[in-house]
C-alpha positions in Angstrom: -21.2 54.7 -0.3 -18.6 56.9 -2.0 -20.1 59.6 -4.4 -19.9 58.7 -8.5 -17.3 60.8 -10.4 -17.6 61.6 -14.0 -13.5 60.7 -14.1 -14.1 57.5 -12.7 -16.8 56.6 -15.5 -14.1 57.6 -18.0 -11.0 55.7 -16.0 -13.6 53.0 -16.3 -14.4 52.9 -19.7 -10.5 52.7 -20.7 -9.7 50.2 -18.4 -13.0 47.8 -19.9 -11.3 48.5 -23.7 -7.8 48.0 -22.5 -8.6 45.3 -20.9 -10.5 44.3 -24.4 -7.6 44.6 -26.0 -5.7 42.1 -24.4 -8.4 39.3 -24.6 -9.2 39.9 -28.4 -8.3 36.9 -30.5 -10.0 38.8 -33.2 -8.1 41.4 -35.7 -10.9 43.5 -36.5 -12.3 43.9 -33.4 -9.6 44.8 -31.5 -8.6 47.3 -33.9 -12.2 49.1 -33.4 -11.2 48.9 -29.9 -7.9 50.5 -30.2 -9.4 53.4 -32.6 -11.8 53.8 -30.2 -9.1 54.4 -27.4 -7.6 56.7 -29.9 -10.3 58.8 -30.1 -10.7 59.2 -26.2 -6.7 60.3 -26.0 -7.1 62.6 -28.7 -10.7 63.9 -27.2 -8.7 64.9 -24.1 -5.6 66.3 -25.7 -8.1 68.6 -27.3 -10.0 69.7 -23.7 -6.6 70.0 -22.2 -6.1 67.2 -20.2 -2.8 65.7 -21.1 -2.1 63.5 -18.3 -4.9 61.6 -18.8 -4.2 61.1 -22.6 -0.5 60.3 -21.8 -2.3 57.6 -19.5 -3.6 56.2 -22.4 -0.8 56.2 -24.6 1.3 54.7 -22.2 -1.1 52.1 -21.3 -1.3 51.3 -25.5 2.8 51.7 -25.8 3.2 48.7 -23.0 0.6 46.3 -24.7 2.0 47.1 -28.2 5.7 44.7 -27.7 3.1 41.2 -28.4 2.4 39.7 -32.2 -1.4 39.5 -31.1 -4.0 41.5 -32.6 -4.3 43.3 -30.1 -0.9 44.0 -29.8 -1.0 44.7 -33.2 -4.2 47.2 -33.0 -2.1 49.1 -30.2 1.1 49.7 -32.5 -1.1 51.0 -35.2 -3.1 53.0 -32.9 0.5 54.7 -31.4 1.1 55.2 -35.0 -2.5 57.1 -35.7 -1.8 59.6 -32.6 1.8 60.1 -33.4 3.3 59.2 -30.2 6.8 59.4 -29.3 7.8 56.5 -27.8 6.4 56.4 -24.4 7.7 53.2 -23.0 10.5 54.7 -21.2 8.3 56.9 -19.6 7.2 54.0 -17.2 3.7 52.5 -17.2 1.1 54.4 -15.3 -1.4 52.6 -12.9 -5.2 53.3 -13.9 -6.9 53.6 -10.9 -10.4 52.1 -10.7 -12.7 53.4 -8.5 -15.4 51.0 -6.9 -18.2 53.7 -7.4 -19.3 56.4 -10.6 -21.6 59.3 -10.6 -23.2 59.7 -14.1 -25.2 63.0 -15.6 -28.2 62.2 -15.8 -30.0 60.9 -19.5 -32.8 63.6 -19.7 -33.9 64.1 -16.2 -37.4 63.5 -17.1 -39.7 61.0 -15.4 -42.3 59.1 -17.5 -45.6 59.4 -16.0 -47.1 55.8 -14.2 -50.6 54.7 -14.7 -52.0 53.2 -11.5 -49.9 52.1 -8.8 -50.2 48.9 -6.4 -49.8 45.0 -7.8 -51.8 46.2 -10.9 -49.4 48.7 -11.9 -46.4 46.5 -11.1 -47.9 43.7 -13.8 -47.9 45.8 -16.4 -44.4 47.3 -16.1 -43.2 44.1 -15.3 -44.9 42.7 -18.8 -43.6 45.1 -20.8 -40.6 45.5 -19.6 -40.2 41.5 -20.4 -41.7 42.1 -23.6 -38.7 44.8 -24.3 -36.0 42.5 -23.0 -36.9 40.1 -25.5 -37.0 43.1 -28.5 -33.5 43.7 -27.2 -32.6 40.2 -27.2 -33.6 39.4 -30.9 -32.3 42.9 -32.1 -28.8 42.5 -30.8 -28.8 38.3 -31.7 -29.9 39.3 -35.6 -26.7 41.8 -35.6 -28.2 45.3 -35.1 -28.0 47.5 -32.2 -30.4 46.9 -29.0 -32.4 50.1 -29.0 -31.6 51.8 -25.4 -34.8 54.1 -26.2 -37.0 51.3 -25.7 -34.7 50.0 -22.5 -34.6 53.3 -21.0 -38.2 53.5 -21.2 -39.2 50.7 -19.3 -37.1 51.3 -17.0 -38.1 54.9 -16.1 -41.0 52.9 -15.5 -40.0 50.4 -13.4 -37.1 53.0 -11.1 -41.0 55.1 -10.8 -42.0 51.7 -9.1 -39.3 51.0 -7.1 -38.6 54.6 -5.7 -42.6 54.7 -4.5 -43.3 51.2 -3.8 -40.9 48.5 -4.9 -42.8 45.2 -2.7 -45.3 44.9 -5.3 -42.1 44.7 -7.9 -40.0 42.5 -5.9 -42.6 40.5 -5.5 -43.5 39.9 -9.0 -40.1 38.6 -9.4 -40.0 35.5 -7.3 -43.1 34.3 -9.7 -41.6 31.2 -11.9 -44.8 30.6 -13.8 -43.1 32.8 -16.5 -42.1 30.3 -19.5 -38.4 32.1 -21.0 -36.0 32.4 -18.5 -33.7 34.3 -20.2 -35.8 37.5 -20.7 -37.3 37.3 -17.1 -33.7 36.9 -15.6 -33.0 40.0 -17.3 -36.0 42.3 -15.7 -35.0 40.2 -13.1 -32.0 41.4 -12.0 -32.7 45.0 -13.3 -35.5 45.0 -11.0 -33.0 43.5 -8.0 -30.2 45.9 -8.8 -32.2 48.9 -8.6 -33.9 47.9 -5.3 -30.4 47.1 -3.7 -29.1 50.4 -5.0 -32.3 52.6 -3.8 -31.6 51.2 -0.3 -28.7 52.7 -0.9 -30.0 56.5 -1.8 -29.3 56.1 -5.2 -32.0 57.9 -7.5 -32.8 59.8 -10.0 -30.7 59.1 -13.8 -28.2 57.2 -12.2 -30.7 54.6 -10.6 -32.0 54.4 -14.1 -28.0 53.7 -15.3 -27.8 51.1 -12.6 -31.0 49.5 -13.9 -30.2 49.5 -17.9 -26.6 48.0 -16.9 -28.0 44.9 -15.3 -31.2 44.8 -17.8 -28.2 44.4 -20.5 -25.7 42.4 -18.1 -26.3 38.8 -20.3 -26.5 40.2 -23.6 -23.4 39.0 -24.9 -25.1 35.4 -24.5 -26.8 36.4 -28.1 -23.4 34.9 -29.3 -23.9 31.8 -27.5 -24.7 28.9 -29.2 -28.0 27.5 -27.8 -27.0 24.1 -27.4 -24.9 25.5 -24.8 -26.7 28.2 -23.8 -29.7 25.8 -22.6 -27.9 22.4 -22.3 -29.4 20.4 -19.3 -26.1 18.6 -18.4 -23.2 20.1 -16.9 -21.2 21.9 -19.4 -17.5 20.5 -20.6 -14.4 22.4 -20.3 -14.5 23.3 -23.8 -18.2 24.3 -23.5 -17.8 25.9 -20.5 -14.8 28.3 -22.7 -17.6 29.0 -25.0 -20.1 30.3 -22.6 -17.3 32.7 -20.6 -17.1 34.8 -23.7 -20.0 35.7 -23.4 -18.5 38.6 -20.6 -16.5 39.7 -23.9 -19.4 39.8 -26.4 -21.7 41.5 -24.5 -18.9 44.5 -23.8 -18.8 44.9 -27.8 -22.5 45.2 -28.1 -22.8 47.4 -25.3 -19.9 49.7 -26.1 -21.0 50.0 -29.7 -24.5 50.8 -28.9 -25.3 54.7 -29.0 -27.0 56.0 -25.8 -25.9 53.0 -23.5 -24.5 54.2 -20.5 -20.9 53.8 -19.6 -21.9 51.7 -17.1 -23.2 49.1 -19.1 -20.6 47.4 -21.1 -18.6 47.3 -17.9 -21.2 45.7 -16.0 -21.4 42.8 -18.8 -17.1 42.7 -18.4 -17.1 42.2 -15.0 -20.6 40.4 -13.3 -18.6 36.8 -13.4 -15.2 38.6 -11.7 -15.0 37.9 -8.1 -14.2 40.2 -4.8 -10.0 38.3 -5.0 -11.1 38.4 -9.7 -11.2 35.2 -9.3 -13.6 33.7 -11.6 -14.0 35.1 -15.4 -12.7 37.1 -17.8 -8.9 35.9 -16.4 -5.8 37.6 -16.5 -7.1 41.3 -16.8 -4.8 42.5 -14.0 -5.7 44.4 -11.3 -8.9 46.7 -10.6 -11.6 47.6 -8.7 -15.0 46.4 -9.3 -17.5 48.6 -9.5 -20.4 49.2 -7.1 -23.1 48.3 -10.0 -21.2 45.2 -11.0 -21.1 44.3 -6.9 -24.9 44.8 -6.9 -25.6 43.2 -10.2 -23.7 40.0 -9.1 -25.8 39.6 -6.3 -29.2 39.9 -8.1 -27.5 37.9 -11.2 -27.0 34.4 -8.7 -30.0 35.4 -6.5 -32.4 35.0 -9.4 -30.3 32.0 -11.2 -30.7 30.1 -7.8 -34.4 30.6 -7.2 -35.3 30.3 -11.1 -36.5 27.0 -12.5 -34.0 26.0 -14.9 -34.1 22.7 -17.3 -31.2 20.7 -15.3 -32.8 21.7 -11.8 -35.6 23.2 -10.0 -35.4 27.2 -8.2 -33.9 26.8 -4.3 -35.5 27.8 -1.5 -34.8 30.8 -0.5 -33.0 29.6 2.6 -31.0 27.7 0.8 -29.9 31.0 -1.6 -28.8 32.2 1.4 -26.8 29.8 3.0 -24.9 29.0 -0.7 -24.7 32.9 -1.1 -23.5 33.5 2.6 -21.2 30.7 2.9 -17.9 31.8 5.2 -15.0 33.1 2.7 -16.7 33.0 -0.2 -15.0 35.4 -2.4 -17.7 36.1 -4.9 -19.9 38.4 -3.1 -19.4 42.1 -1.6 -20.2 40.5 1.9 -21.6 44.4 3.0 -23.4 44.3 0.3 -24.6 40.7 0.5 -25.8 41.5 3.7 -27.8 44.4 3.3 -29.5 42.5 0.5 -30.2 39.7 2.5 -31.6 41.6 5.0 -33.9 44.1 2.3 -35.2 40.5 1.1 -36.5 39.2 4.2 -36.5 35.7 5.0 -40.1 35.4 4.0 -40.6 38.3 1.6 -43.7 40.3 0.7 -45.6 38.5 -1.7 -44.5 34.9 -0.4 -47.3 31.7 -0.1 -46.1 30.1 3.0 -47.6 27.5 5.3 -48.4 28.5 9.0 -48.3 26.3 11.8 -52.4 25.9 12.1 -51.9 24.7 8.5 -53.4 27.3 6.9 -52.1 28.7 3.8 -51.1 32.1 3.9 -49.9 35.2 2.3 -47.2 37.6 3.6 -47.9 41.3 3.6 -45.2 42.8 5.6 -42.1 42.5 7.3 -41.6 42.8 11.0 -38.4 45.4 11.4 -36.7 43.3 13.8 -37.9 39.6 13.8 -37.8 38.5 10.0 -39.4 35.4 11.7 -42.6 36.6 12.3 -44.5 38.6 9.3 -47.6 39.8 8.7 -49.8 37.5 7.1 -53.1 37.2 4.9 -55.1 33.9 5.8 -56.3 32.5 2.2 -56.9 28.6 3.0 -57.3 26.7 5.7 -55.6 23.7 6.3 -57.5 21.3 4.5 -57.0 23.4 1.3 -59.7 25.4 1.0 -59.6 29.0 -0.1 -61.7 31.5 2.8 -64.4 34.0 1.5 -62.7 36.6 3.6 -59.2 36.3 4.0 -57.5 37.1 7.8 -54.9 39.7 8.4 -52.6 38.0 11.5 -49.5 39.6 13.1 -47.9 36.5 13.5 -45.3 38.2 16.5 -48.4 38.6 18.6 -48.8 35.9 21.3 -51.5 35.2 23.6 -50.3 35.9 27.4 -47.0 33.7 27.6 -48.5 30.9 25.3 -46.5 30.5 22.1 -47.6 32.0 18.4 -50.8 30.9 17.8 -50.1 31.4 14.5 -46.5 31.1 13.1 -44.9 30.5 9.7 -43.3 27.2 9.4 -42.0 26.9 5.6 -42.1 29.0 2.4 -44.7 27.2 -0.4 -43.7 26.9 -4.5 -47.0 29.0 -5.9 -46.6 26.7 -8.9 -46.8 23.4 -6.6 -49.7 24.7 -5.0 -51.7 26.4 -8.3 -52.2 29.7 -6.0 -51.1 33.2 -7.2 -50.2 35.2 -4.0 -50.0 38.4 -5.6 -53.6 38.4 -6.5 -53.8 39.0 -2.6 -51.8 41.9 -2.0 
């Protein structure tokens, strides 16, 4: 994967407000959007870098001909920085790149207690715990304290980086009652795992995770008769719940200490590969790597999660929806490198064998995602072993078949067995 530039990160960050601007039905709002694009033109007139405020100026001059508020916000903005008029300059493309470096947040590493399943639980706890702190904060009007969110995550990145199966695993559990703050560690946890795999560490893994901890937030605005309705949503409902995209790109970007990556992962997770789906009509760009990864975890965990108007998929099924031929939604390099980092029967997965027995998988074969390694904990007729029985399930005996084979993936829930208890 291409390197992350600092530039990008700012290119970013003024395409997410432009492109705020010209969605904002709202007066005030997008005039604190268009003062802050102000203050980034005149922050890089005064470090000398003039192209990239006459970028910004231009891009204000040719959204400032409209009545809308935005519109609006854009003329007065012109006005604050004294431009000349611009227009005839021509319009200057803003090139998005698909990938950012960031500078780090402090560098430091938070020291883990314990490691293994045991450790994993309690990160995984807390870090729910914070998601919901964040939650309320940001649905009673304050700002979602990214002190607290960068904590847990150190936490969790220490995890992932040294052994993310126990974490991974923790997040195909559905025994969890609230959805929403779950999804949200979630897909933080998913995100970081897919972008480890990719060599990405250190402050920026921790970016990656905050950004998709955060990617919902704007759903604080969503009424909850929408937000949890059981039926499918009507066109008008359906308006209300896209804005969320919107919303959650305010709180973000008017949160101190939230990374630049943030409030353009909440503006973007819903956007296609072709920008098909929403926001619409924000032109053209290039989505960002951590909005690619987040989109995958985001409808990963959606489709496996008990919700009130359906039950979690398979995982066999995720796939086949996810990796369905020309379906624009997905990276499809990404998509299958996370498909294959899952496994078809992941680490931590109750699953039936073909004896019968009940079993627990352990690890992954690196060629034949058929075959795991498994822990024996029932036998067929149910009942749990005093000694549970590690079994390669690729080994055969002379030319017979498997003796022992998986044959389906088992709901925990359904069966009132906690796997990870076994790991």
């Amino acid at each position: 994967m291409a390197t992350i530039e600092h530039a990008n990160v700012r290119n970013l960050s003024v395409g997410l407000l432009l492109d705020l601007l010209s969605l904002e039905r709202d007066a005030a709002r997008a005039s604190s959007v268009a003062r802050e694009l102000v203050a980034l033109a005149e922050s890089q007139l005064v470090a000398g870098a003039d192209e990239e405020a006459r970028e910004i100026i231009q891009a204000l001059s040719a959204r400032a001909s409209d009545n809308s508020p935005g519109g609006r916000a854009c003329r007065a903005a012109l006005e604050r920085l004294g431009a000349p008029d611009v227009a005839k300059a021509g319009r200057s493309e803003a090139k998005f790149g698909a990938t950012l470096r960031l500078a780090g947040r402090d560098g430091q590493v938070r020291p883990l207690i314990g490691s293994g399943i045991a450790a994993a639980r309690q990160a995984y706890s807390e870090a729910v715990g914070t998601a919901e702190a964040l939650w309320n904060a940001a649905r009673a009007g304050q700002q979602p304290n990214p002190d607290a969110a960068y904590a847990v995550i150190d936490t969790l990145a220490r995890l992932i980086s040294e052994d993310g199966t126990s974490l991974v695993a923790l997040t195909a559990l559905k025994q969890y009652d609230n959805y929403t703050f779950t999804h949200m560690v979630n897909v933080s946890v998913l995100a970081m795992t897919q972008a480890r795999s990719l060599n990405v560490g250190g402050p920026l893994l921790r970016e990656f995770g905050l950004a998709a901890l955060m990617h919902d937030i704007g759903k604080v605005h969503t009424p909850v008769e929408v937000l949890h309705k059981p039926d499918k949503l009507t066109k008008e409902e359906f308006d209300i719940m896209k804005r969320h995209v919107v919303d959650g790109a305010h709180i973000l970007r008017q949160t101190p200490g939230m990374p630049a990556l943030a409030p353009i992962v909440a503006f973007e997770h819903h956007l296609k590969q072709d920008l098909s789906g929403y926001p619409e009509n924000i032109g053209s760009r290039t989505l960002n790597l951590c909005t690619m990864i987040v989109s995958i975890a985001d409808v990963f965990d959606a489709l496996r999660s008990n919700r009130p108007y359906r039950q979690g998929l398979a995982t066999s099924r995720i796939r086949a929806i996810m990796s369905e031929q020309g379906n624009p939604q997905f990276n499809q390099v990404l998509l299958r490198r996370f498909v294959s980092l899952m496994g078809l029967f992941p680490i931590g997965a109750l699953v039936r064998l073909n004896t019968g027995e009940l079993a627990v998988v352990t690890a992954e074969h690196p060629s034949d995602p058929f075959h795991p390694k498994v822990k024996v904990i029932a036998s067929a007729a149910g009942e749990l072993v005093e000694v549970p029985l590690m079994v390669n399930t690729w080994e055969r005996e002379g030319q017979a078949e498997h003796p022992r084979a998986v044959v389906e993936a088992l709901d925990p829930e359904e069966v009132g067995l906690d796997p990870l208890k076994y790991l």
